[in-house]
C-alpha positions as a LaTeX table, in Angstrom:
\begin{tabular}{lrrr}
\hline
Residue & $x$ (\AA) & $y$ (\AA) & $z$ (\AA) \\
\hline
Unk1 & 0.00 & 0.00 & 0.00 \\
Unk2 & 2.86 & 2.33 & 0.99 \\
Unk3 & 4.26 & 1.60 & $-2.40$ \\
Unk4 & 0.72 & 2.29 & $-4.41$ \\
Unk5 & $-0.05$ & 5.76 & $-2.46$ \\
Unk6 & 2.46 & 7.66 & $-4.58$ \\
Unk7 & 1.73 & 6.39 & $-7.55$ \\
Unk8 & $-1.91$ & 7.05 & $-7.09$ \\
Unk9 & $-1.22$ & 10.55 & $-5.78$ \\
Unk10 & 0.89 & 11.23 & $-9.06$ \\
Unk11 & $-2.58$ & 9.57 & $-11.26$ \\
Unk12 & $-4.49$ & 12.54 & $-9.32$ \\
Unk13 & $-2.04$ & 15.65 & $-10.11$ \\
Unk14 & $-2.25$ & 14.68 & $-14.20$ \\
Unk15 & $-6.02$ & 14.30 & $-13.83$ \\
Unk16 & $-7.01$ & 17.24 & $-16.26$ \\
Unk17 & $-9.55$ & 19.59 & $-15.21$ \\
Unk18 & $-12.60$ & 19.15 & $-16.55$ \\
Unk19 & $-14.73$ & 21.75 & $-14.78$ \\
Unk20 & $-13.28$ & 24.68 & $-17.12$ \\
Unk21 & $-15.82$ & 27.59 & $-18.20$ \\
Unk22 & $-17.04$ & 27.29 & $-21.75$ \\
Unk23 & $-16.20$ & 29.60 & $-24.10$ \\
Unk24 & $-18.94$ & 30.76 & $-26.72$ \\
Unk25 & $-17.67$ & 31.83 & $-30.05$ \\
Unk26 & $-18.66$ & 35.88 & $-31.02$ \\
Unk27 & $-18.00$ & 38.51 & $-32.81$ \\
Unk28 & $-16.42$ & 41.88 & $-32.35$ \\
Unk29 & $-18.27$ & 42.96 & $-35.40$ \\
Unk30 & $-21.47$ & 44.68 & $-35.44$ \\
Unk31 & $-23.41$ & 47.12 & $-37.59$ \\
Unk32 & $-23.18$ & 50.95 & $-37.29$ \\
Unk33 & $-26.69$ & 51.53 & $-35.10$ \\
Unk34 & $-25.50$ & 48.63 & $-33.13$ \\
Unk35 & $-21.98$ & 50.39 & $-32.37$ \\
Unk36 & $-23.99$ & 53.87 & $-31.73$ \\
Unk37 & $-26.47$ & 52.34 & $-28.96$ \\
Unk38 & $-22.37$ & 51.54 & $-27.46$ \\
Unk39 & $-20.22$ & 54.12 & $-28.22$ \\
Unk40 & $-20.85$ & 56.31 & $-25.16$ \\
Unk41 & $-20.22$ & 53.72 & $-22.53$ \\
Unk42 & $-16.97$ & 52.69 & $-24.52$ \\
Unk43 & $-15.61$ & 56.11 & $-24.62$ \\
Unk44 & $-16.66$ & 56.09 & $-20.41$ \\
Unk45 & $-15.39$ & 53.32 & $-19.56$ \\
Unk46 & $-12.28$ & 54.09 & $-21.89$ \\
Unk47 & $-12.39$ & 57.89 & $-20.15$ \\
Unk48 & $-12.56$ & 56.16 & $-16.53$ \\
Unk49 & $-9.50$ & 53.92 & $-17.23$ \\
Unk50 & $-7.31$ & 56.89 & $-18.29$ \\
Unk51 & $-7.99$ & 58.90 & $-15.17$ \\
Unk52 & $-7.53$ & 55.52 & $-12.93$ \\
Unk53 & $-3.91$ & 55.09 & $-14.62$ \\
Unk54 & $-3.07$ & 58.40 & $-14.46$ \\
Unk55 & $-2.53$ & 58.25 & $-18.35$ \\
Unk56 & $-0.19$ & 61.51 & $-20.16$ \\
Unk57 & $-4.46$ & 61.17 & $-22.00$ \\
Unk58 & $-5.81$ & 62.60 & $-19.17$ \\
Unk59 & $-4.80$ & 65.80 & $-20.68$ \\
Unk60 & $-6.25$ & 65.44 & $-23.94$ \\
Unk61 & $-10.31$ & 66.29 & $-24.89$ \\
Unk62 & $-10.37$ & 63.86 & $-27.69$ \\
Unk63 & $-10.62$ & 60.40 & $-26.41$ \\
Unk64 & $-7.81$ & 58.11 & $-27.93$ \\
Unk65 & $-10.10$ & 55.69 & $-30.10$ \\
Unk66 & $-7.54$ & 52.68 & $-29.50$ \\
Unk67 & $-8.66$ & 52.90 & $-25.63$ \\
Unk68 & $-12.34$ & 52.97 & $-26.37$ \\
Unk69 & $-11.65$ & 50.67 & $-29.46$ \\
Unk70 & $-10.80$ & 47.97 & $-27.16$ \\
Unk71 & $-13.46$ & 48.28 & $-25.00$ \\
Unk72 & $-16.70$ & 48.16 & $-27.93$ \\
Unk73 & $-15.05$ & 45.17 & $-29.17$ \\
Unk74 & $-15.11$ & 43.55 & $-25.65$ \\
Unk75 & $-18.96$ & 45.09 & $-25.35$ \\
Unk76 & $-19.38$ & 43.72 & $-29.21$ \\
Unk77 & $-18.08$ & 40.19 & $-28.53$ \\
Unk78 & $-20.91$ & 40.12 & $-25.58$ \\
Unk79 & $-23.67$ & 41.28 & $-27.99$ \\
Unk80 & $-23.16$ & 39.06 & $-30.56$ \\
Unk81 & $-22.65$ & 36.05 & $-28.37$ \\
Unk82 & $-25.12$ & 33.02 & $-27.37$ \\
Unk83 & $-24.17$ & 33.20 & $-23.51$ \\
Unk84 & $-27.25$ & 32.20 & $-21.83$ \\
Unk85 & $-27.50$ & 35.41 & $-19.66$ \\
Unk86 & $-26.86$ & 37.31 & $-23.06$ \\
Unk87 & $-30.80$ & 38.42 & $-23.56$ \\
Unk88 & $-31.46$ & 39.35 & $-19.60$ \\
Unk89 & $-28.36$ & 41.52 & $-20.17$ \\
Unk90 & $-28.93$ & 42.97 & $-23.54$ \\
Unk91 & $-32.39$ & 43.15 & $-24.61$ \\
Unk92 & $-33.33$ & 46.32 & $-23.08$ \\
Unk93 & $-29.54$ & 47.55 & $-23.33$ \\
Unk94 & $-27.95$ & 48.06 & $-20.35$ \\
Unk95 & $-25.60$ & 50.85 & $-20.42$ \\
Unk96 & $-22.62$ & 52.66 & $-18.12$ \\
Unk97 & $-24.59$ & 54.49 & $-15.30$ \\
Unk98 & $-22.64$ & 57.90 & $-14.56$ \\
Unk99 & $-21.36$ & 58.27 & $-11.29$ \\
Unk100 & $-18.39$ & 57.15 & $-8.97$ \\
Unk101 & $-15.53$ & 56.55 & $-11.69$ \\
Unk102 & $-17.89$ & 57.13 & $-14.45$ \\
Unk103 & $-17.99$ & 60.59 & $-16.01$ \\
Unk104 & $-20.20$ & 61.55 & $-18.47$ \\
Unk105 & $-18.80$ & 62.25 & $-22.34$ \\
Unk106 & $-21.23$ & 65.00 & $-23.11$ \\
Unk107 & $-21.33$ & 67.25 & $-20.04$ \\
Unk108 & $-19.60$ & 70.10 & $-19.22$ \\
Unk109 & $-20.82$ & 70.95 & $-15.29$ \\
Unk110 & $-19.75$ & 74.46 & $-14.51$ \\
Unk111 & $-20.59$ & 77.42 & $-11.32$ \\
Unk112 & $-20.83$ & 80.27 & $-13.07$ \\
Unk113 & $-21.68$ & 84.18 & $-11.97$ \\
Unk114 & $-25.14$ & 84.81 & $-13.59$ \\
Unk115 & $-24.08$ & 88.26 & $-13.84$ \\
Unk116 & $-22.16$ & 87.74 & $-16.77$ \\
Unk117 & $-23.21$ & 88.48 & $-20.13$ \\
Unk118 & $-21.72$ & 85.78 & $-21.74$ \\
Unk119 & $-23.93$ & 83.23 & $-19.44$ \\
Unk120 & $-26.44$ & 85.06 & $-20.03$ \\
Unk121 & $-26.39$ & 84.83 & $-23.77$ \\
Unk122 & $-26.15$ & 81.24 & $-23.39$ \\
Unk123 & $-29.28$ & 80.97 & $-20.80$ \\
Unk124 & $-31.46$ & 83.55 & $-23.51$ \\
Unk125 & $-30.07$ & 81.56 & $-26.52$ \\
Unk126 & $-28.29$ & 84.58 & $-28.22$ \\
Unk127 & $-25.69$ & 83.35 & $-31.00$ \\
Unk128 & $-22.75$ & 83.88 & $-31.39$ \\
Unk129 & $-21.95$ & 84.45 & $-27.86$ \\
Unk130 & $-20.62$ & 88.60 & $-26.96$ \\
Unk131 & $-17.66$ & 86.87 & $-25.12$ \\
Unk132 & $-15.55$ & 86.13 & $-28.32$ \\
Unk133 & $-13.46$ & 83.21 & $-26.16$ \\
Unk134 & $-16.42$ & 81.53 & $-24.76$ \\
Unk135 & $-17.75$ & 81.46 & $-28.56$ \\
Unk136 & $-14.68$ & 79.90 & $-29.92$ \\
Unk137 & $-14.60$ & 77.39 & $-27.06$ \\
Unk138 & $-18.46$ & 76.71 & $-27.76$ \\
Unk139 & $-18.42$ & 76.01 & $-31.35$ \\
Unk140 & $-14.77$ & 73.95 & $-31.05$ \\
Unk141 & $-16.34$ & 71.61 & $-28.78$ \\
Unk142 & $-19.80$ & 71.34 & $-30.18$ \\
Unk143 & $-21.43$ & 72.73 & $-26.84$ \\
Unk144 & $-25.47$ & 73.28 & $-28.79$ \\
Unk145 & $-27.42$ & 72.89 & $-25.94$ \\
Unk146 & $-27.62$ & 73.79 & $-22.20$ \\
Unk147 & $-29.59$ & 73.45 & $-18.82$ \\
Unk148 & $-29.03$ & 76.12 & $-16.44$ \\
Unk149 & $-30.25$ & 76.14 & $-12.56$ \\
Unk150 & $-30.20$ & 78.50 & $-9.34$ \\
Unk151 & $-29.92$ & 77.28 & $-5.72$ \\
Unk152 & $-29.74$ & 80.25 & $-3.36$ \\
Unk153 & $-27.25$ & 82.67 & $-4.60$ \\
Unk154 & $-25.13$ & 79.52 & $-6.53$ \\
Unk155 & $-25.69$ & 79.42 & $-10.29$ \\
Unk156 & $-25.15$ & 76.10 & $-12.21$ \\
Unk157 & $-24.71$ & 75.90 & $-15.75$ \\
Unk158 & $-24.78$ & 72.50 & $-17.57$ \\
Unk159 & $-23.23$ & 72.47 & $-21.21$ \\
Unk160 & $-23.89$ & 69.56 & $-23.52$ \\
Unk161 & $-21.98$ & 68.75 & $-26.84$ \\
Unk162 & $-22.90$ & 66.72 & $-29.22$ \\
Unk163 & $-19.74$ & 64.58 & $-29.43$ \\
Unk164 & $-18.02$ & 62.56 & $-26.46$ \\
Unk165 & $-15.02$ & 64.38 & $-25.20$ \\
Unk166 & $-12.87$ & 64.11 & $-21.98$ \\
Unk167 & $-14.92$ & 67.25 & $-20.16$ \\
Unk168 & $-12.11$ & 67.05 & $-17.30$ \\
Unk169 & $-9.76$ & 68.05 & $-19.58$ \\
Unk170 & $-11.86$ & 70.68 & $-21.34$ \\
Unk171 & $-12.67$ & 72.26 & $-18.06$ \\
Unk172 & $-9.52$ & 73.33 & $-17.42$ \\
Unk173 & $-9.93$ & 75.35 & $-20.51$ \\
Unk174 & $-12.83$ & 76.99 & $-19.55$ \\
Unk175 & $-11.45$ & 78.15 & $-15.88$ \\
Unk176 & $-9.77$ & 80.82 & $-17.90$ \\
Unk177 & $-12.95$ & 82.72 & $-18.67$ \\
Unk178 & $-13.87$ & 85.16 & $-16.24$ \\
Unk179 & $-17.35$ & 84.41 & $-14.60$ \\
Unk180 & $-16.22$ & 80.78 & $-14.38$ \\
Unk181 & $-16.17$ & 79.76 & $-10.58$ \\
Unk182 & $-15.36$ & 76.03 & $-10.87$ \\
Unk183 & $-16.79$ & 72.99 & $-11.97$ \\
Unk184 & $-19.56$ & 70.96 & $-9.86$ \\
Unk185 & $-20.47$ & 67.34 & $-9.90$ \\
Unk186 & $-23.87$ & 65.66 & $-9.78$ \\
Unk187 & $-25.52$ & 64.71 & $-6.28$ \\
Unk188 & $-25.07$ & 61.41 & $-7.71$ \\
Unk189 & $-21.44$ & 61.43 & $-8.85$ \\
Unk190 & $-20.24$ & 59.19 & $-5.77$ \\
Unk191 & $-19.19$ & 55.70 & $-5.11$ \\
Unk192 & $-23.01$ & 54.48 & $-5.38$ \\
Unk193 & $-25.59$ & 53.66 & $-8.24$ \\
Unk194 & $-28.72$ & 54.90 & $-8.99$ \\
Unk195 & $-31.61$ & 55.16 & $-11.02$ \\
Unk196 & $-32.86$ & 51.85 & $-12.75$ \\
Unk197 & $-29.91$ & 50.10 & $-11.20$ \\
Unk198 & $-28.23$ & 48.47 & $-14.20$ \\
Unk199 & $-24.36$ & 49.30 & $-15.17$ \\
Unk200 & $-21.52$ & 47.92 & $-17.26$ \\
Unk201 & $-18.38$ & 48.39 & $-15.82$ \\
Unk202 & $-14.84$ & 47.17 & $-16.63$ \\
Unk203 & $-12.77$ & 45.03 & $-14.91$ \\
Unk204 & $-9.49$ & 44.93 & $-16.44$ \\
Unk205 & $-7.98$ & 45.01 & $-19.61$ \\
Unk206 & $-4.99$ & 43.35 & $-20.94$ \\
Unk207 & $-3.40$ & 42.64 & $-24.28$ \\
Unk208 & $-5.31$ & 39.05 & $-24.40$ \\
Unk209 & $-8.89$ & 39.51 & $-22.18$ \\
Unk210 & $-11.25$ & 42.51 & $-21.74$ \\
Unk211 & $-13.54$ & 40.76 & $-18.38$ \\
Unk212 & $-16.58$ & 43.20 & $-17.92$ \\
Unk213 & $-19.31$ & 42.96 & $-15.38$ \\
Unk214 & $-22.82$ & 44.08 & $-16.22$ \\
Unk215 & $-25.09$ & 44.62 & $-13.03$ \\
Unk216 & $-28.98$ & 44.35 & $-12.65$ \\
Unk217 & $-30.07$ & 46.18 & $-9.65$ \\
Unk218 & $-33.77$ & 46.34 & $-8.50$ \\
Unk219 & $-36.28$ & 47.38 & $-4.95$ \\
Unk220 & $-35.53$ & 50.78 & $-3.76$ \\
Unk221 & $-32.67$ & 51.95 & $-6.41$ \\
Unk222 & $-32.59$ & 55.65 & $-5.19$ \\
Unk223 & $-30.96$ & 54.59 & $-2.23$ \\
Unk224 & $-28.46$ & 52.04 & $-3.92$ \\
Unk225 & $-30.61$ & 49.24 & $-5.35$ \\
Unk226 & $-31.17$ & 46.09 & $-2.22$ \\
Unk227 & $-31.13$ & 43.34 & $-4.52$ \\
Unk228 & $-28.33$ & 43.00 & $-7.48$ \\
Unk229 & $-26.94$ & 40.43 & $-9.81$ \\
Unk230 & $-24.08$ & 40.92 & $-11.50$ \\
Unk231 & $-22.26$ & 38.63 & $-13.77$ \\
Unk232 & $-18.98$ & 38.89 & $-14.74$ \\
Unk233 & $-17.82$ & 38.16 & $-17.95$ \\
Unk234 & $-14.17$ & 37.41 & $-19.78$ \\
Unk235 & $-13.90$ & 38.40 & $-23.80$ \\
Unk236 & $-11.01$ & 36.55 & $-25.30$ \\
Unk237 & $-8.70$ & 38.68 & $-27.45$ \\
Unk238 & $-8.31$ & 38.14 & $-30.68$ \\
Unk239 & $-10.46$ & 35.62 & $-30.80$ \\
Unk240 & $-13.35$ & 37.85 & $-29.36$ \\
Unk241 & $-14.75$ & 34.15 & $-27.53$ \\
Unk242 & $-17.01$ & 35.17 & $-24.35$ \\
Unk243 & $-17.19$ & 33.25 & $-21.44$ \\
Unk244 & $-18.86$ & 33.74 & $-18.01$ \\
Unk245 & $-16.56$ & 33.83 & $-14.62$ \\
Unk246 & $-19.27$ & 33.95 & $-12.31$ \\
Unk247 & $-22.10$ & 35.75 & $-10.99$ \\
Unk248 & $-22.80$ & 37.01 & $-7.89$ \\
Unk249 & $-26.38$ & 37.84 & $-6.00$ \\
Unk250 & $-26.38$ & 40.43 & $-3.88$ \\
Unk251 & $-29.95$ & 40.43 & $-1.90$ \\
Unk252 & $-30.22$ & 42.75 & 0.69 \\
Unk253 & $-32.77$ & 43.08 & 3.89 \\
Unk254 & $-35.49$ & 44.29 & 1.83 \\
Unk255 & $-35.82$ & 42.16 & $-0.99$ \\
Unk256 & $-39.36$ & 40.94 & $-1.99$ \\
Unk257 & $-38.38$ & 37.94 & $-2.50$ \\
Unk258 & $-35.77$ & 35.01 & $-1.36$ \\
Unk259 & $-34.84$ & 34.21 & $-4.35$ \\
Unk260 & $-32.83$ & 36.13 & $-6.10$ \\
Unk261 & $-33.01$ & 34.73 & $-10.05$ \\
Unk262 & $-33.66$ & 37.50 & $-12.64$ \\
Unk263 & $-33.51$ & 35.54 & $-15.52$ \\
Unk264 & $-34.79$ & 34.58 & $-19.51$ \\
Unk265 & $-32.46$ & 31.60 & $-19.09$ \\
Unk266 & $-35.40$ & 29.36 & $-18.53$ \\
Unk267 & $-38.86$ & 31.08 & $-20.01$ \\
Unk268 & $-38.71$ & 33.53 & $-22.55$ \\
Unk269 & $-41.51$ & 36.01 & $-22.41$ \\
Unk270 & $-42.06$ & 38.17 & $-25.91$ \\
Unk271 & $-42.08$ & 40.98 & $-26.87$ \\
Unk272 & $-39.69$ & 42.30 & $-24.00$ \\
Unk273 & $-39.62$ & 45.17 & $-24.32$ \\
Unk274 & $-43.21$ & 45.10 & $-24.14$ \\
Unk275 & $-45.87$ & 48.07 & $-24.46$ \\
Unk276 & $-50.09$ & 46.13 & $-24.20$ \\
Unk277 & $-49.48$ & 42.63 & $-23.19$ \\
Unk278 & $-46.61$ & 40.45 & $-22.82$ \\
Unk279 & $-47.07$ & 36.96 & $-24.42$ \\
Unk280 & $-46.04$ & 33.73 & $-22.23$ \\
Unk281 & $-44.96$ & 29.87 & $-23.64$ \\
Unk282 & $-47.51$ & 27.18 & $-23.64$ \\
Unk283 & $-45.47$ & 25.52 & $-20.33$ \\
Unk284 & $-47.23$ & 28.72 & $-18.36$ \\
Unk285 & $-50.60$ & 27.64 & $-18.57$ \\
Unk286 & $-51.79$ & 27.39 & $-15.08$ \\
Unk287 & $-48.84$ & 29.10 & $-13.75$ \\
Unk288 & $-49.88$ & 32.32 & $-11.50$ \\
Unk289 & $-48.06$ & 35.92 & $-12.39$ \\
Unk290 & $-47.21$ & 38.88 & $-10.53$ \\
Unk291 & $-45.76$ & 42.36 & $-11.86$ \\
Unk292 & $-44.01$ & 44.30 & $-9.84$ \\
Unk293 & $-42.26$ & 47.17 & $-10.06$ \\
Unk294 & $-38.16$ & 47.87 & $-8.87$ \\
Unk295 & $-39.51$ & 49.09 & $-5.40$ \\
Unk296 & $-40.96$ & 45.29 & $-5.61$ \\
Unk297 & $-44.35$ & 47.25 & $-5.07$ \\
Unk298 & $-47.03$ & 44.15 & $-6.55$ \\
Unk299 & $-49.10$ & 45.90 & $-9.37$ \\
Unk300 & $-50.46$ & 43.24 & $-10.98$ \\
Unk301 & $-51.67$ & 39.93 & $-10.46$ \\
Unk302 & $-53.66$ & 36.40 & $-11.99$ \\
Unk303 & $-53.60$ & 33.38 & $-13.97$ \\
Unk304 & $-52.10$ & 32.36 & $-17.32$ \\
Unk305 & $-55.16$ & 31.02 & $-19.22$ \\
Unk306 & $-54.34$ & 29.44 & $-22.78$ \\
Unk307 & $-54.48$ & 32.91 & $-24.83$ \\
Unk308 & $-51.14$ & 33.15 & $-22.98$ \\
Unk309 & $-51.30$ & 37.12 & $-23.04$ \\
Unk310 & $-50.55$ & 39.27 & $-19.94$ \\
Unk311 & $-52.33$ & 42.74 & $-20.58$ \\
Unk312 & $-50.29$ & 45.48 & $-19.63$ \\
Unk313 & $-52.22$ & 48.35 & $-20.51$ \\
Unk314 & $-52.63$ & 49.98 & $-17.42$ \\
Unk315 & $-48.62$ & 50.15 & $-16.81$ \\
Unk316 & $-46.90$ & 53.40 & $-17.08$ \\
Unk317 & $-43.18$ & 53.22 & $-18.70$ \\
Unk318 & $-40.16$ & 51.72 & $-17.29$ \\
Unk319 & $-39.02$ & 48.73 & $-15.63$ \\
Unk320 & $-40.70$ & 45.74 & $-14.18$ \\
Unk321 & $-40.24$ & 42.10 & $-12.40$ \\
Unk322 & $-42.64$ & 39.68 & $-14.00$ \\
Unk323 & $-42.59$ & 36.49 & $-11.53$ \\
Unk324 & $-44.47$ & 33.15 & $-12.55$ \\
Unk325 & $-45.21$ & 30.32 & $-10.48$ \\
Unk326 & $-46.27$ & 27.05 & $-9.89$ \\
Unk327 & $-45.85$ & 24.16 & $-7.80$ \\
Unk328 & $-42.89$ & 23.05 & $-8.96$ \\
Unk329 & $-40.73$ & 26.66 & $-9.66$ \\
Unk330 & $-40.63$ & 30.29 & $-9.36$ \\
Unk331 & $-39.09$ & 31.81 & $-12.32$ \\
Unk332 & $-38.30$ & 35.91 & $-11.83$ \\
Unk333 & $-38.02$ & 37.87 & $-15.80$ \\
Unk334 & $-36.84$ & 41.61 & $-15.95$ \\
Unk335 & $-38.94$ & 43.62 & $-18.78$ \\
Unk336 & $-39.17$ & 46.97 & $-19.76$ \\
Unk337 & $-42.17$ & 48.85 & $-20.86$ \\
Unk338 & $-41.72$ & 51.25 & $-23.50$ \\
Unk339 & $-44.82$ & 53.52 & $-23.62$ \\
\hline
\end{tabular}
């Protein structure tokens, strides 16, 4: 026996693993609309890595496309891929959330003094601008539109280009006009996200993987979202191959539920997004249904009956947790109204 124990030991080392994450082929091609519904969070998420790293691109307005190149053809690969968490995190598009890290490519947030006549012109829409500087830097970086607001005797003034540029960088620039106080960020711009709850963000990036994690967050969002999933995912370079590390369920206290599945993986529902009814699979006949909305408030309620429609007439826009069940399982499937 003594003599057998190594030799069995040495049979277990050269064992190969077998429990290895599949890899699904994909595609780092996609059509142009495709590419637009992306290019925003790629130039973020490329924009957020530069300030991380402390790049010498920090500097620079235009953002180098070979750092947000990398990062569509990671977002791409997902896309195009047949992942079996691809539609719950796709189809509606989930997108960067702005915030923390995360600064928007479009915004320039400035405190201004009202007094001025150049802000002024801007708030009463008054083209070209009297302040010949604050013209030039309007029309080099594409600032056409504005939002402008008051709190007590602090003036904010919100400029919005039509192209994605590094708007740390550009601030600088704008310091030197007089009436410019200093730049603001949004109550939201802190290590915390909000509104619907869903985000891409990127983990790393090297010369052969891009891994990014895409988040679902729902019930009570304002405050931070108590419930998320978020899975994160590994893009192969060159091959552009997609393959899911893991996912992880965050539930907190006030969850609606115990279980924390958000998921197409197992019943499809169509069309989703949905706008009258949402149509069910014949397997759901019998099954009960709830809707409820991200505060996990229950709006609607019943029976799948063999027309296999949900009516949805009565919901307002936005985003909803459509839970069937029966004996046997509870199945949980985001979808989005549109109108």
């Amino acid at each position: 026996m003594k003599v057998l124990l190594p030799i069995i030991l040495a049979f277990m080392l050269v064992i190969p693993n077998t429990n290895i994450a599949q890899i699904y082929p994909s595609s780092c091609s996609a059509n142009d609309s495709i590419k637009t519904k992306y290019k925003a969070d790629a130039d973020i998420l490329a924009l957020s890595r530069i300030i991380k790293y402390n790049s010498n691109y920090k500097d620079s307005a235009t953002i180098p496309s070979f750092w947000s190149d990398s990062v569509m053809n990671a977002l791409m690969a997902v896309y195009n891929c047949t992942l079996p968490v691809r539609d719950t995190i796709i189809s509606p598009f989930v997108h960067v959330l702005i915030g923390g890290d995360y600064h928007s490519v479009t915004e320039l947030k400035m405190i201004v003094d009202s007094s001025q006549q150049w802000v002024k012109d801007i708030i009463n829409g008054i083209h070209p601008n009297s302040n010949t500087n604050v013209e030039a830097l309007l029309s080099k970086y594409k600032f056409n539109n504005y939002s402008y607001h008051q709190f007590l005797t602090t003036s904010y003034l919100t400029l919005i280009s039509d192209s994605n540029y590094n708007h740390d960088a550009i601030g600088k620039e704008w310091l030197s006009i007089n009436g410019v106080i200093g730049r603001f960020s949004p109550p939201h711009a802190v290590n915390i996200r909000v509104g619907d709850g869903d985000y891409i963000s990127v983990d790393s990036i090297t010369d052969s993987f891009t891994i990014l994690s895409y988040s679902i967050g729902w019930g009570d969002c304002p405050l931070g979202c108590t419930c998320r999933i978020i899975w994160r995912i590994k893009v192969h370079t060159p091959s552009c191959g997609v393959e899911l590390l893991e996912r992880i369920d965050r539930a907190g206290p006030y969850c609606y539920t115990s279980i924390n599945q958000i998921s197409k993986e197992n019943i499809t529902i169509a069309p989703n997004p949905f706008s009258d009814y949402i149509q069910v699979p014949e397997a759901c006949i019998g099954m009960t249904y709830s809707i409820c909305n991200i505060e996990g408030k229950e709006l609607l309620n019943g029976k799948i009956d063999n027309s296999l429609l949900i009516a949805t007439l009565n919901l307002t826009k936005g985003i909803y947790i459509l839970k069937l069940t029966n004996a046997e399982r509870i199945q949980y499937i985001r979808a989005v109204k549109t109108n």
